[in-house]
Z-matrix of the N, CA and C atoms (Angstrom, degrees):
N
C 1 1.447
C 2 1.520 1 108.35
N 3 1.536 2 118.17 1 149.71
C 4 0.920 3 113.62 2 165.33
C 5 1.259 4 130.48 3 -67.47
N 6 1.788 5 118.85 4 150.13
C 7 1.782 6 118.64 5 -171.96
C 8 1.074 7 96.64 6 -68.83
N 9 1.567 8 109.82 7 143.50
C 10 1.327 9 119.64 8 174.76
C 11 1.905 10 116.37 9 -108.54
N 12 1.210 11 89.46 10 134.34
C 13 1.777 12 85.67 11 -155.86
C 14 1.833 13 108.59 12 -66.24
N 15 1.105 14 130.16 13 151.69
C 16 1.481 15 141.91 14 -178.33
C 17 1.477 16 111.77 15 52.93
N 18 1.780 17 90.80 16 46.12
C 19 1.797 18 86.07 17 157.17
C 20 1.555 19 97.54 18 -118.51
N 21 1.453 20 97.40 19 166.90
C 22 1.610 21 122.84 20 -172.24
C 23 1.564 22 106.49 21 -72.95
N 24 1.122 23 118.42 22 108.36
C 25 1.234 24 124.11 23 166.53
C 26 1.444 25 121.30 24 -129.26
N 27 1.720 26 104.45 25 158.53
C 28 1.530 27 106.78 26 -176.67
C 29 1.454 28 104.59 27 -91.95
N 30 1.608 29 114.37 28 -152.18
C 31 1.453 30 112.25 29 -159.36
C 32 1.968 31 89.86 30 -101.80
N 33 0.970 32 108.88 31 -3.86
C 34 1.252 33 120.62 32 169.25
C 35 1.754 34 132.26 33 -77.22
N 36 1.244 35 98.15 34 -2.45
C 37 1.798 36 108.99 35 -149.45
C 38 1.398 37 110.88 36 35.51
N 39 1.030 38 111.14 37 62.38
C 40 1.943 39 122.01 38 146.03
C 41 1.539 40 109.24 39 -124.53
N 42 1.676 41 90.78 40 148.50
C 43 1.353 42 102.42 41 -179.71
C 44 1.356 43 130.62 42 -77.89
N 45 1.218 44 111.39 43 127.67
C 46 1.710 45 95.77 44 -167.15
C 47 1.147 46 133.55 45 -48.63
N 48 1.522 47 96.45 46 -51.78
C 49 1.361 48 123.20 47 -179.08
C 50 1.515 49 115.91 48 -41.04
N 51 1.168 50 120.10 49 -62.50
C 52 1.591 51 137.19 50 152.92
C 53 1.260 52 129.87 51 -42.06
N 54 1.137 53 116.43 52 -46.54
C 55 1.439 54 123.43 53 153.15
C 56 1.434 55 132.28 54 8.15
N 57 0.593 56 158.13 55 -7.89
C 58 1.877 57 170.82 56 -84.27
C 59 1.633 58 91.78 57 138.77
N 60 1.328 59 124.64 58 -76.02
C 61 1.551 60 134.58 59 -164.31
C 62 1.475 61 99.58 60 -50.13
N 63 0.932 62 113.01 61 -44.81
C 64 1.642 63 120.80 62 -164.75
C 65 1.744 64 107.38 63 -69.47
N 66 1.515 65 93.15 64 -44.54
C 67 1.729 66 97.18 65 -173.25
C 68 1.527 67 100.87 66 -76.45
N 69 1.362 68 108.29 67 -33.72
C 70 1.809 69 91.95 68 179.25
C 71 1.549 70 126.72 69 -68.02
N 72 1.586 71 97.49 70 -33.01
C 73 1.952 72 102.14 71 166.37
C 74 1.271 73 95.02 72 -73.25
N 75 1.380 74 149.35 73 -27.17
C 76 1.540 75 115.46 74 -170.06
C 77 1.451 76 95.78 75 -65.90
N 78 1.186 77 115.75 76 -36.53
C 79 1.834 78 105.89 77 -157.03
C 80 1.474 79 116.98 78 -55.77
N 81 1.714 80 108.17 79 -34.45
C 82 1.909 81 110.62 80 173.67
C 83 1.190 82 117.38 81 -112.89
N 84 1.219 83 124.04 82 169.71
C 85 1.635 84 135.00 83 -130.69
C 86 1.522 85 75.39 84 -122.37
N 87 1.535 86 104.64 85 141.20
C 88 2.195 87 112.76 86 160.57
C 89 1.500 88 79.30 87 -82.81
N 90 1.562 89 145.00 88 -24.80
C 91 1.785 90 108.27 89 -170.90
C 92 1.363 91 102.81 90 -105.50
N 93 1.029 92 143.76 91 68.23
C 94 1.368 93 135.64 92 155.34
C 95 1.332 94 129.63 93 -45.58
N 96 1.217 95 149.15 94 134.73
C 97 1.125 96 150.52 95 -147.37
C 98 2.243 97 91.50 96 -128.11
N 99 0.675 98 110.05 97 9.63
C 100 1.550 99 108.92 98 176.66
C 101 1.502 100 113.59 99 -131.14
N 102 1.101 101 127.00 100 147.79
C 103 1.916 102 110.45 101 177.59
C 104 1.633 103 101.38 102 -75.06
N 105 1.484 104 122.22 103 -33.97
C 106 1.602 105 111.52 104 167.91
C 107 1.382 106 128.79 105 -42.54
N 108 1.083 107 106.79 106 -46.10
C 109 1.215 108 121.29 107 -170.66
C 110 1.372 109 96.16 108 -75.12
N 111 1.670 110 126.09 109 -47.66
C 112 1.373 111 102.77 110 178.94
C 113 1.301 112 142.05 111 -65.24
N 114 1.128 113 95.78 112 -22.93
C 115 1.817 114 135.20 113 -176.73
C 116 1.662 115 94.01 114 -66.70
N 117 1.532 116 105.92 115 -50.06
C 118 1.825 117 102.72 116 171.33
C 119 1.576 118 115.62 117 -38.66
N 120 1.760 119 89.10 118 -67.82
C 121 1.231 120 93.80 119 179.30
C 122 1.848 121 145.40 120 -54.70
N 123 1.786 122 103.24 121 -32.18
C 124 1.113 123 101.98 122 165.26
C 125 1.685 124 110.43 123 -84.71
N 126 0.929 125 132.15 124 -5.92
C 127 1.791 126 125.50 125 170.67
C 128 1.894 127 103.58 126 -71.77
N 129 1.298 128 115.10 127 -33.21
C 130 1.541 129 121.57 128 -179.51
C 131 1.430 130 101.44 129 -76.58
N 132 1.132 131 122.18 130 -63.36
C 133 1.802 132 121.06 131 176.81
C 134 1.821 133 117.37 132 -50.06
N 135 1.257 134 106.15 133 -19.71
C 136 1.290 135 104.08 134 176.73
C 137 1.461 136 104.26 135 -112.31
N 138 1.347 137 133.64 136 -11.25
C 139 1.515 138 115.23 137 148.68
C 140 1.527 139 131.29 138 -71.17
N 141 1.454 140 96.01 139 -28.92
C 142 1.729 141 105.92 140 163.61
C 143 1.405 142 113.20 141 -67.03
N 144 1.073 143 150.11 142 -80.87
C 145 1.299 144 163.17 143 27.90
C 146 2.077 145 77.86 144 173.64
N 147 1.411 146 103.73 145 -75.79
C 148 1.177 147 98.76 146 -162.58
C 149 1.788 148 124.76 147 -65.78
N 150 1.861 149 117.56 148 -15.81
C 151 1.379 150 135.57 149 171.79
C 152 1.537 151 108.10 150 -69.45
N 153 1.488 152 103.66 151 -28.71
C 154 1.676 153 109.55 152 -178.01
C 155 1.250 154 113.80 153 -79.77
N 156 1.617 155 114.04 154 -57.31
C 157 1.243 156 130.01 155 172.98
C 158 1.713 157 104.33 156 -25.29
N 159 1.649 158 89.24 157 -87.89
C 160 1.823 159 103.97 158 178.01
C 161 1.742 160 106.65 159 -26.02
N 162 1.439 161 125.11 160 -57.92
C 163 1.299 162 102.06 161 -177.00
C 164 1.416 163 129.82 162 -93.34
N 165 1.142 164 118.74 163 5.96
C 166 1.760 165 132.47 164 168.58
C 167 1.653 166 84.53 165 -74.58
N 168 1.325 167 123.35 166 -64.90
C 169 1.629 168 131.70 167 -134.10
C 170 1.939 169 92.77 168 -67.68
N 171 1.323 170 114.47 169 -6.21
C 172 1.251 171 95.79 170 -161.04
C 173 1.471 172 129.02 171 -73.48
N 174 1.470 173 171.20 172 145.61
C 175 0.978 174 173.44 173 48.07
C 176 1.960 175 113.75 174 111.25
N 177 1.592 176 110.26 175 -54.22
C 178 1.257 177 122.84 176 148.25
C 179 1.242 178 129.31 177 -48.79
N 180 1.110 179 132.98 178 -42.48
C 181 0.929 180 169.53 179 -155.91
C 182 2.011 181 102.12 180 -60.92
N 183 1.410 182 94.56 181 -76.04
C 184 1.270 183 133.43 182 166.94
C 185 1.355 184 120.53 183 -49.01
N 186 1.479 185 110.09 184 -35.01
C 187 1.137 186 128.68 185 -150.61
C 188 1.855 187 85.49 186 -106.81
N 189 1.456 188 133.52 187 -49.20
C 190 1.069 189 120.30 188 -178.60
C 191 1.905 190 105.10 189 -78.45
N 192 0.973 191 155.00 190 -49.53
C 193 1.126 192 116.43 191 142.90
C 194 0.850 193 148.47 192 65.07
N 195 1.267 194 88.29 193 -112.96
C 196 2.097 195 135.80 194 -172.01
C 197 1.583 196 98.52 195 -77.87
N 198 1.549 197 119.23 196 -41.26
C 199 1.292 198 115.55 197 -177.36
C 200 1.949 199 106.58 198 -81.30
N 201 1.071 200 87.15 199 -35.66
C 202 2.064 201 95.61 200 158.29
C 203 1.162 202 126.69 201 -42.45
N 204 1.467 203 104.13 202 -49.17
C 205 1.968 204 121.94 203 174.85
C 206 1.469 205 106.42 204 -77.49
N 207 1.163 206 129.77 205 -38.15
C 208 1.500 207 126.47 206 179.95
C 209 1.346 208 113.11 207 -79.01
N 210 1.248 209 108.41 208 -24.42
C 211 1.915 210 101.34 209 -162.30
C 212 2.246 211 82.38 210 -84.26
N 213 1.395 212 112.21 211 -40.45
C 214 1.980 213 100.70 212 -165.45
C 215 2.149 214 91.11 213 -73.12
N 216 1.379 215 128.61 214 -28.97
C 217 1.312 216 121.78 215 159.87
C 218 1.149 217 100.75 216 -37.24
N 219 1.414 218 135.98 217 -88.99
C 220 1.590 219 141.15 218 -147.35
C 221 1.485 220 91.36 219 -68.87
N 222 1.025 221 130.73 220 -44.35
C 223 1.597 222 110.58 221 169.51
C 224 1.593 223 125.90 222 -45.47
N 225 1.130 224 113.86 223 -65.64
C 226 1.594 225 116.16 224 178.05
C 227 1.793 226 91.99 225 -55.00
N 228 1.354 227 126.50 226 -74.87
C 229 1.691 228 113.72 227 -165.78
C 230 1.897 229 108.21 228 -52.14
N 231 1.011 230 116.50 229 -26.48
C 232 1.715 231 108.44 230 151.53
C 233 1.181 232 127.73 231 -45.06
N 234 1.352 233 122.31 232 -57.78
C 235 1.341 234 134.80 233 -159.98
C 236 1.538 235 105.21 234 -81.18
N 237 1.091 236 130.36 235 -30.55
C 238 1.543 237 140.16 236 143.60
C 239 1.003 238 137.73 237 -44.15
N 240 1.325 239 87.64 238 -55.19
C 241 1.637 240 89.24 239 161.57
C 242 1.611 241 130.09 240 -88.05
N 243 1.056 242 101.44 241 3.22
C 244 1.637 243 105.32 242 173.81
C 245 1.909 244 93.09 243 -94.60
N 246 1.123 245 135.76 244 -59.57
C 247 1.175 246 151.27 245 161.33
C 248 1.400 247 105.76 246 3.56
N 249 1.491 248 91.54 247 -71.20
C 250 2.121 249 109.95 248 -178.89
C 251 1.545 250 111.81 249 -61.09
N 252 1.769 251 100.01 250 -37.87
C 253 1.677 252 93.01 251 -168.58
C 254 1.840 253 98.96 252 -74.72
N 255 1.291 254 115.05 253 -55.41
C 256 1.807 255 98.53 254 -175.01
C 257 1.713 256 100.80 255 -52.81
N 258 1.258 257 116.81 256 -26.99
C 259 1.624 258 90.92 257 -152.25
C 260 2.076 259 103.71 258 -85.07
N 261 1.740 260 96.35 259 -2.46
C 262 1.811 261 105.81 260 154.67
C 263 0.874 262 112.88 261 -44.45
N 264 1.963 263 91.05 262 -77.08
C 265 2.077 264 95.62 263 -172.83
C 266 0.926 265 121.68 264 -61.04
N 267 1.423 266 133.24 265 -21.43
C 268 1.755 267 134.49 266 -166.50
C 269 2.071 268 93.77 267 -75.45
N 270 1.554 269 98.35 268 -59.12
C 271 1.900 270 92.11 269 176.82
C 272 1.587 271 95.04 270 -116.50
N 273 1.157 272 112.89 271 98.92
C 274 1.325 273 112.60 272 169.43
C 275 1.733 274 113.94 273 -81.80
N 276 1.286 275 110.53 274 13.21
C 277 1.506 276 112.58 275 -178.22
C 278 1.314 277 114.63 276 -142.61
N 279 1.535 278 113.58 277 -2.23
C 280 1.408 279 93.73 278 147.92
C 281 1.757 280 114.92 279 -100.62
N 282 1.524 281 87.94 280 -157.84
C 283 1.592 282 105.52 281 -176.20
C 284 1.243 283 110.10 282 -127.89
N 285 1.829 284 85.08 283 121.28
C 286 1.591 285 106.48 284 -174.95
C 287 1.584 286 120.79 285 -69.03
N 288 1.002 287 99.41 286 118.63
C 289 2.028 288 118.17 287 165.76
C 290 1.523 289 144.15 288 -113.93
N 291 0.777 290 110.08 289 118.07
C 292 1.512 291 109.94 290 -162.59
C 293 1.553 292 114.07 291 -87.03
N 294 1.209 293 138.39 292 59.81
C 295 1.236 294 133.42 293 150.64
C 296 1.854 295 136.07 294 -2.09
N 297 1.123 296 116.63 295 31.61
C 298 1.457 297 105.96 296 -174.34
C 299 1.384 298 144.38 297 -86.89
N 300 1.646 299 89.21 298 7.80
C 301 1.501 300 117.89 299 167.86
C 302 1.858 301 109.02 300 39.88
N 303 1.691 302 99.34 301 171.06
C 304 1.193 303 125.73 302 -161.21
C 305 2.012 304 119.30 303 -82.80
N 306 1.600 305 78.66 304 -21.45
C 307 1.510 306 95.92 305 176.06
C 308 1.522 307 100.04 306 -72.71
N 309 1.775 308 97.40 307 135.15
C 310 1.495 309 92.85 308 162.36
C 311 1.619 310 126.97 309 -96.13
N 312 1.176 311 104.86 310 -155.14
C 313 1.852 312 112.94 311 152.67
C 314 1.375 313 114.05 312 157.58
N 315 1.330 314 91.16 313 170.14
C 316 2.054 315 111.89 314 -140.04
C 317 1.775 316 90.16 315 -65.76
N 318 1.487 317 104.22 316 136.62
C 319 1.309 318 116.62 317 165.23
C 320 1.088 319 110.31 318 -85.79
N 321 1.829 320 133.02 319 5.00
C 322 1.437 321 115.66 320 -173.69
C 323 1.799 322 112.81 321 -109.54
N 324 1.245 323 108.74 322 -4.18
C 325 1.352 324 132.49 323 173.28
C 326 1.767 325 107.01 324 66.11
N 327 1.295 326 111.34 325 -147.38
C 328 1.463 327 104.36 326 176.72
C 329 1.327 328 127.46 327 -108.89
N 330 1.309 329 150.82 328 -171.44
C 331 1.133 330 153.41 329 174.08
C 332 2.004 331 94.42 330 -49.57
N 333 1.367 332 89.14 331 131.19
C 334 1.506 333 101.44 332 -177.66
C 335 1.440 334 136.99 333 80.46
N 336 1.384 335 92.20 334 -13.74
C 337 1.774 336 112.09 335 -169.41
C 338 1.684 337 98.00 336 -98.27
N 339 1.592 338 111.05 337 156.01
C 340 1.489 339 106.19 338 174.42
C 341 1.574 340 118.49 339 -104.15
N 342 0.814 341 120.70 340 152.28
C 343 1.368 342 138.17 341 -170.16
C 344 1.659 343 97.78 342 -38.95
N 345 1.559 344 127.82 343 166.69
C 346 1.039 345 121.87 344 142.93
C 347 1.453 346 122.26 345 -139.96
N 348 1.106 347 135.68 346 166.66
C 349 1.752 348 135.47 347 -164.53
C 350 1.773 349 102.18 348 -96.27
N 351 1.288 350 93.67 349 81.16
C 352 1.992 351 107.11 350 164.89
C 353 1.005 352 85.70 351 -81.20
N 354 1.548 353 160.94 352 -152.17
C 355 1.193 354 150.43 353 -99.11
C 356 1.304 355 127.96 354 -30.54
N 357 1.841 356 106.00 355 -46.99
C 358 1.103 357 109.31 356 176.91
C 359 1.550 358 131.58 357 -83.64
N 360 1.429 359 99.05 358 -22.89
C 361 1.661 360 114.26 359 159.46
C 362 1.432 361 107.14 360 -52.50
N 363 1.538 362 126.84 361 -68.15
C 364 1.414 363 132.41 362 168.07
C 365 1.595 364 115.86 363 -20.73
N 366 1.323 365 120.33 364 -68.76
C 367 1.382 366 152.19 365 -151.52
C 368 1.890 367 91.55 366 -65.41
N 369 1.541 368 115.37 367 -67.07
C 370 1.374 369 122.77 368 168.15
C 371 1.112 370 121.89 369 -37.34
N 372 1.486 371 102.10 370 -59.70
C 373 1.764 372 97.52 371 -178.12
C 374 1.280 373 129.34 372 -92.81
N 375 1.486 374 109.09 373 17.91
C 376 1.565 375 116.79 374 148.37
C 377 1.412 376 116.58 375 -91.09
N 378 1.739 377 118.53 376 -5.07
C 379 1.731 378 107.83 377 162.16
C 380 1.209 379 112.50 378 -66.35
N 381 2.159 380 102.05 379 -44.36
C 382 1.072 381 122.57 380 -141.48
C 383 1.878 382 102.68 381 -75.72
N 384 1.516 383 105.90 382 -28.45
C 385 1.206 384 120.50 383 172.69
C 386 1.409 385 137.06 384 -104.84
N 387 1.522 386 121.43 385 76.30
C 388 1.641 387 113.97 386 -148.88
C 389 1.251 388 130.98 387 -54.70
């Protein structure tokens, strides 16, 4: 997520506030392989639960986000549009077409690789392409 400006942080980027919450979920595992151990774990998630809540739930929060989702938007409609303008000057006399056919493929790529936005790549360059 994006940093959200005038929160309390250490020299670490952790939140202060949380601080305690954070070190007690690091200590147990969500996969436990024993019911003790799970039983640890859900007694720790529900003593945290409401210090976390309060500072996830907050208003900023939400708000960086949303500015997260708009700033990788204007990225993909950038990259399109820079795309169209060289590929003017490169053939300034033909006529541009976008080929993106019916075949699909996996937006999640392979072990190690990062995801990429086919829908939203799609979605752009049908503004970008009338």
């Amino acid at each position: 997520m994006a940093t959200v400006a005038h929160e309390e942080r250490d020299a670490n980027g952790n939140l202060t506030k949380v601080k305690p919450q954070l070190k007690a979920l690091a200590q147990v595992s969500s996969k436990p392989s024993l019911l003790a151990s799970y039983r640890r774990f859900a007694d720790t998630v529900l003593e945290t639960y409401g210090a976390m809540w309060a500072e996830v739930s907050k208003p900023r929060r939400a708000n960086a986000k949303f500015r997260l989702y708009c700033g990788k938007q204007r990225v993909v409609a950038s990259f399109w549009s820079k795309l169209i303008k060289q590929a003017k000057q490169r053939w300034p006399d033909r006529i541009l077409a976008l080929a993106y056919g019916a075949a699909g493929f996996s937006g999640s790529g392979t072990i190690g690789c990062m995801g990429v936005p086919v829908s939203q790549m799609l979605k752009e360059a049908s503004k970008q392409f009338p």
